[in-house]
N, C-alpha and C positions, 0 to 999 in steps of 0.2 A: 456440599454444594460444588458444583463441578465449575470449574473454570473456563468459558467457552473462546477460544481466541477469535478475537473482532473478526467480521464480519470478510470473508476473501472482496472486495470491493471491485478486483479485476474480475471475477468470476459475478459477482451479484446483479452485474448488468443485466443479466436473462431476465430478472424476476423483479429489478426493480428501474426507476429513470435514473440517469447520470446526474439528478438535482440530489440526491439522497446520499449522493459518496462523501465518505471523510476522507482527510487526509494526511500529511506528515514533515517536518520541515529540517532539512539539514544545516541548514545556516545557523540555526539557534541551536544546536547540539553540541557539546564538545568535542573538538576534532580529533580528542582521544579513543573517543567511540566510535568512529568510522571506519577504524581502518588505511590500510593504505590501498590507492585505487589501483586499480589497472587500468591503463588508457586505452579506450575503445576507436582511440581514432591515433592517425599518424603513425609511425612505421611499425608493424604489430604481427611479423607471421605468428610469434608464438601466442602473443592475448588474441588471435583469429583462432586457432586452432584451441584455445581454451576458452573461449566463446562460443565453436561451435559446437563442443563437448557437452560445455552446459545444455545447450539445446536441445541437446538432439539425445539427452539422457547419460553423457559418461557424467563421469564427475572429475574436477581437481584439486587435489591434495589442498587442505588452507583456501582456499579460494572462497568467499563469499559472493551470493547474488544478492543484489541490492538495489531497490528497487524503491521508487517517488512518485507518489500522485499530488497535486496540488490542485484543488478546485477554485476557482476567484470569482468569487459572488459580484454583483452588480454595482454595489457599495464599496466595492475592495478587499473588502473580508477574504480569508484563507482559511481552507479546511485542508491539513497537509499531513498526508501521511507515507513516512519511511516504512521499508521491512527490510529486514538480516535474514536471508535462510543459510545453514550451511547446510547443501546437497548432500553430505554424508554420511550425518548425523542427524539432518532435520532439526538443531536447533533451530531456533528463530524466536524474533526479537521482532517488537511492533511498538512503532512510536507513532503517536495520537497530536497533531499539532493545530488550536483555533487560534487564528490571527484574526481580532475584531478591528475595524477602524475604531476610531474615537465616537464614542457615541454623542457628542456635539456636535458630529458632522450631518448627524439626522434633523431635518425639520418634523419633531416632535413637540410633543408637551409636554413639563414637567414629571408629571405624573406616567408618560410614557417612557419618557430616558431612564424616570425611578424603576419602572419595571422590568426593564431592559434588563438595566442594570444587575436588580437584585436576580432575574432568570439566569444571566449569567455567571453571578457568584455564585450558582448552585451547579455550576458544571465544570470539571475539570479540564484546563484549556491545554494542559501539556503534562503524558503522560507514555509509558514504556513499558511494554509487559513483556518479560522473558519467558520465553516455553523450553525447557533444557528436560524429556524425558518425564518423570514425574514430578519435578521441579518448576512450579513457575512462581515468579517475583512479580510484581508490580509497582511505580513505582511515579511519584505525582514530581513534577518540575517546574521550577520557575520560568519567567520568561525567557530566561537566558539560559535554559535548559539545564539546570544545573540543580539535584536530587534535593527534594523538601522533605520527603518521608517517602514512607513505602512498606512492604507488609511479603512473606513468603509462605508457601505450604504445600504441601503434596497432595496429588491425587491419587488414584488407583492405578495400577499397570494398565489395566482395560481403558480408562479415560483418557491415557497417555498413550495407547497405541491409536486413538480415534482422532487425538490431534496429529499425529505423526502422519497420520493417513492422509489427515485435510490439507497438510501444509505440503505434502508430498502434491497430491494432486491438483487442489489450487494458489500455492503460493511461490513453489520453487517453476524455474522457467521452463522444467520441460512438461510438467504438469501443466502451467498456461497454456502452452505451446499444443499439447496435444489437447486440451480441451476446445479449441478453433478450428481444430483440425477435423473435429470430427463429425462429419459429410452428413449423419443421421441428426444432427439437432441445427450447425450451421451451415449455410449454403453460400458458393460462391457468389459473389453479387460484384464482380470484375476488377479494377483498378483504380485508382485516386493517384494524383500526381503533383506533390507537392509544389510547393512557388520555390521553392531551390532544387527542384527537378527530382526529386527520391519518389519511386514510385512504390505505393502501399496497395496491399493485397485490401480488396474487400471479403468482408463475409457478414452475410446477413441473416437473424433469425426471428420469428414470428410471421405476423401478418397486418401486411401494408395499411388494407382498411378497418386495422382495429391497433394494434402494438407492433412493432417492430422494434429490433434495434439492429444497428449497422454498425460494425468493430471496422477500423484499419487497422492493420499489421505491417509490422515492420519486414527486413527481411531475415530476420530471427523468427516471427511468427508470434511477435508482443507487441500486443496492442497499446496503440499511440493514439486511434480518438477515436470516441465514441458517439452518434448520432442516436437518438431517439424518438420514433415518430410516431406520433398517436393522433389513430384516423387520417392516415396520410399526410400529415401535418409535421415538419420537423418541431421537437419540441424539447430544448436542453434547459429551459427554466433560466434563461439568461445569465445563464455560468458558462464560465472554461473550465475544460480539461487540461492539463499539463502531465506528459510522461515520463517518467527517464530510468533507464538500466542500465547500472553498473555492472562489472566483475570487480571484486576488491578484494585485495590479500589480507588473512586474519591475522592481524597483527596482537591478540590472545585480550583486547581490551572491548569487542564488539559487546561480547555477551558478559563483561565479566560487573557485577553488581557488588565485589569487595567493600568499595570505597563509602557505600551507604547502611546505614542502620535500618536493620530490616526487623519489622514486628515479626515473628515466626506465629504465626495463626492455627500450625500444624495440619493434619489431614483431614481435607474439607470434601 
């Protein structure tokens, strides 16, 4: 059985609505896992220039891209997901994060919070899957993000070079990057201008009186929000989007799964 890594969610906008994204949460992780950041903002020729390297396809030595979605449902709820690529290697790391509200905050019935309930102790709310070549791990966490079990096994060199391929293309930044770019699927659709004045690139793909979706971009060429309209109708299913890209230095602890007891499941 091959191991398919979730789902590129920056890339799935084409085919699906912005109500359907998961997502990833760094505050609940161990800041042993992160890495050390690079700051993208305040005095930075050299993180500018190793910024624009990422983008625009170089790569640099140790340097992670890292990258946060966060969806906030109507209720509160969070669907938050992190990724690790290292551009040079294509490792990568995918953490899976559901933040519920309290299910007392619903005006339900009994018998509905019971069902809530038991739906959601059937799904895993925090969780990490390592892609390292034929190697991947996965790996289920507590709330406080801190390893409960987990299980490891290898694929085939062929399944391993089809993930290296996916995460090349939709996961590391210049693979986002050039996938907005390109003029045959999306069109420019002009400017947006934020309330602290940062002006975002549009681009839009489909058709107005049936699907659309409308990306901004940043001025990296990564996308910060997403509109959805069906039938001319904006329609994001009364959620947020939240975005954020790092560059962070690998300080050798991002990918590294040592510290947990791994079922070895062998070659699936």
């Amino acid at each position: 059985m091959k191991k398919t890594i979730l789902g590129a969610a920056l890339v799935a906008v084409m085919a699906t609505s912005v109500t359907s994204y998961s997502a990833t949460n760094v505050h609940q992780t161990s800041d042993s896992n992160k890495g050390t950041q690079i700051s993208l903002a305040g005095s930075k020729q050299q993180v500018q220039n190793s910024a624009a390297a990422k983008v625009s396809g170089e790569t640099t030595q140790g340097v992670i891209e890292y990258s946060k979605r966060t969806e906030i449902s109507k209720d509160g709820s969070k669907s938050i997901e992190e990724t690790w690529v290292n551009p040079n290697t294509f490792d990568f790391r995918d953490d899976i994060n559901n933040v519920w509200v309290n299910d007392s905050q619903f005006k339900e019935t009994d018998a509905q919070i019971a069902k809530t309930k038991q739906a959601k102790a059937n799904i895993v709310k925090y969780s990490s899957t390592y892609n390292e070549g034929k190697h991947v791990v996965n790996i289920t966490r507590d709330d406080n993000g801190n390893a409960v079990k987990g299980n490891e096994y290898q694929i085939t060199q062929k399944e391993a070079d089809s993930e290296i391929q996916d995460i090349q293309k939709n996961r590391s930044f210049a693979g986002i990057k050039a996938l907005y770019a390109d003029s045959s699927v999306w069109k420019d659709a002009g400017t947006y201008t934020t309330s602290d004045g940062k002006k975002l690139k549009k681009v839009s793909s489909g058709d107005i009186n049936d699907e659309m979706h409308v990306i901004y971009l940043n001025e990296d060429g990564l996308p910060v929000k997403v509109d959805v309209y069906l039938k001319g109708k904006l329609t994001n299913g009364g959620s947020t989007t939240e975005y954020e890209y790092k560059l962070i230095q690998d300080d050798g602890k991002i990918f590294n799964t040592s510290g947990v007891k791994l079922v070895n499941l062998g070659i699936l």
